[in-house]
MITORLUM-254654 format. One record per residue (C-alpha): y, z, x; residue in one letter. Coordinates in nm, 2 decimals, always signed. Layout:
% MITORLUM-254654
<v->Y, w->Z, u->X, lumba->A> $
...
This chain:
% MITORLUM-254654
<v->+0.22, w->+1.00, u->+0.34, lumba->X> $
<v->+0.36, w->+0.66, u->+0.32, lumba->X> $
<v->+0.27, w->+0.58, u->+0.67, lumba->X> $
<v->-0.10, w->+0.71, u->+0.60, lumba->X> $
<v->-0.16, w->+0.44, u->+0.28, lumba->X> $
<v->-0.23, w->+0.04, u->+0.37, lumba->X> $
<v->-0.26, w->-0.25, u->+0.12, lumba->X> $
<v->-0.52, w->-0.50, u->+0.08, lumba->X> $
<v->-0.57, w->-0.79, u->-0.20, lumba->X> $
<v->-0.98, w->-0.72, u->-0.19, lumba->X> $
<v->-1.15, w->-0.41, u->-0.16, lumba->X> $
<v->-1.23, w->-0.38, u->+0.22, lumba->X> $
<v->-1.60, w->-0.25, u->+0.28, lumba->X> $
<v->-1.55, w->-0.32, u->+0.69, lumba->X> $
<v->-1.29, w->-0.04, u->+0.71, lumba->X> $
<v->-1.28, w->+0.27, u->+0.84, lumba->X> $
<v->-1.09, w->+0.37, u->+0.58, lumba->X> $
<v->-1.32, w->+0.52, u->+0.26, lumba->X> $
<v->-1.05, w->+0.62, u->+0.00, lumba->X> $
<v->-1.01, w->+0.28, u->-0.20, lumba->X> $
<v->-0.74, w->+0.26, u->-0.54, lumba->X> $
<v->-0.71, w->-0.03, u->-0.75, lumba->X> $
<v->-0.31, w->-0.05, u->-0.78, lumba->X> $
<v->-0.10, w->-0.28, u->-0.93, lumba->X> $
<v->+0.28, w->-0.35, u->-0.70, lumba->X> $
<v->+0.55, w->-0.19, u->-0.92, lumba->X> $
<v->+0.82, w->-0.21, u->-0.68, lumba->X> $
<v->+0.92, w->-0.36, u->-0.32, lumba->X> $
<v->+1.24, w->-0.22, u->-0.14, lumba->X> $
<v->+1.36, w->-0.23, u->+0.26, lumba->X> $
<v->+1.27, w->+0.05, u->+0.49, lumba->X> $
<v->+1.48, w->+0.18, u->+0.69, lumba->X> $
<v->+1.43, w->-0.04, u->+0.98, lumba->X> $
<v->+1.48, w->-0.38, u->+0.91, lumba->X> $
<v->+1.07, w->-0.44, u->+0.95, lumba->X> $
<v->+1.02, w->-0.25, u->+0.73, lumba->X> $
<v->+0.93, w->-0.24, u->+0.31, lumba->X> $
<v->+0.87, w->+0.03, u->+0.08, lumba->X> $
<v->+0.62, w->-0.02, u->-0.15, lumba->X> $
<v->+0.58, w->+0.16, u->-0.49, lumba->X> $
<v->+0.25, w->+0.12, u->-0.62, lumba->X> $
<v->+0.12, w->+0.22, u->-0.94, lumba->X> $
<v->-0.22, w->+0.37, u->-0.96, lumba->X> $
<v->-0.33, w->+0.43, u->-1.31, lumba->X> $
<v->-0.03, w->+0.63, u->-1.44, lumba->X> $
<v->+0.08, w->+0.78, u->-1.06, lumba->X> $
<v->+0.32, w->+0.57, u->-0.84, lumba->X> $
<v->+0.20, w->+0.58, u->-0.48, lumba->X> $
<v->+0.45, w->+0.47, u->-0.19, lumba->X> $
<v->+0.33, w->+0.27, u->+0.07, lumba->X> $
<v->+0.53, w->+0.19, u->+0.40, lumba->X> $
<v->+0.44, w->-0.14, u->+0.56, lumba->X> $
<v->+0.60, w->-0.40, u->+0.77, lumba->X> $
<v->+0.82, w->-0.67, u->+0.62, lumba->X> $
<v->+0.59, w->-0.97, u->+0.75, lumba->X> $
<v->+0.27, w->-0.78, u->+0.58, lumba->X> $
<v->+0.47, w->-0.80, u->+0.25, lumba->X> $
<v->+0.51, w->-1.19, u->+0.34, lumba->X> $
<v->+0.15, w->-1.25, u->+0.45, lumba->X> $
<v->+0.00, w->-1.08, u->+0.17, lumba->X> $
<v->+0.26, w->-1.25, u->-0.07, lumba->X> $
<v->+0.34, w->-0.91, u->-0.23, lumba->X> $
<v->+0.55, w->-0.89, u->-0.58, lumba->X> $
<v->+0.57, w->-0.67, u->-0.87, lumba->X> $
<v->+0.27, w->-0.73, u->-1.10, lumba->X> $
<v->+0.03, w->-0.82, u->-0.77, lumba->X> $
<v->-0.32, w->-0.67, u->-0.82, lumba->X> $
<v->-0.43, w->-0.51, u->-0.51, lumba->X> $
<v->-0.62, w->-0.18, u->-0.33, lumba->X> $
<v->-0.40, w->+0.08, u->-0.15, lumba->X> $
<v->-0.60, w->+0.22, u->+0.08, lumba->X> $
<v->-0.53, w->+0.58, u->+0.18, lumba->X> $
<v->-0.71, w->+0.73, u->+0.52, lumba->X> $
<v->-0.91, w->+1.07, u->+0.45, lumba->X> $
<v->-0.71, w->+1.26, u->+0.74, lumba->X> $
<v->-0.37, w->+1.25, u->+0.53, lumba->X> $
<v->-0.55, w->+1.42, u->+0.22, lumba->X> $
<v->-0.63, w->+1.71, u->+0.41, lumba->X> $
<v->-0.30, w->+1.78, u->+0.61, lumba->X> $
């Protein structure tokens, strides 16, 4: 389900993806593959892992404590 959740610092109404959390980062960690990051967020008082590139944690200047939207795409809830 990691691969299926994606980060944003605003709430993205342009998306095709509906299923919008407010989340605060709780931890960052490397993937597997160099490129990689692991990132734990907590959403209310459930921890949600997100996998996303290494540069996206860069660009979006992602840290423990950062306020931001993890953004989950409907076809993963129903698998």
């Amino acid at each position: 389900m990691a691969r299926d959740v994606s980060i944003a610092l605003a709430p993205d109404e342009t998306s095709t993806i509906q299923n919008r959390l407010a989340c605060t980062v709780h931890a960052i960690a490397p993937g597997v593959h160099p490129s990689q990051a692991m990132v734990q967020l907590a959403c209310g008082p459930s921890l949600l892992p997100a996998r996303v590139t290494a540069r996206a944690v860069d660009a979006l200047a992602l840290a423990p404590g950062a306020h931001v939207w993890a953004q989950v795409k409907s076809a993963a809830l129903v698998d």
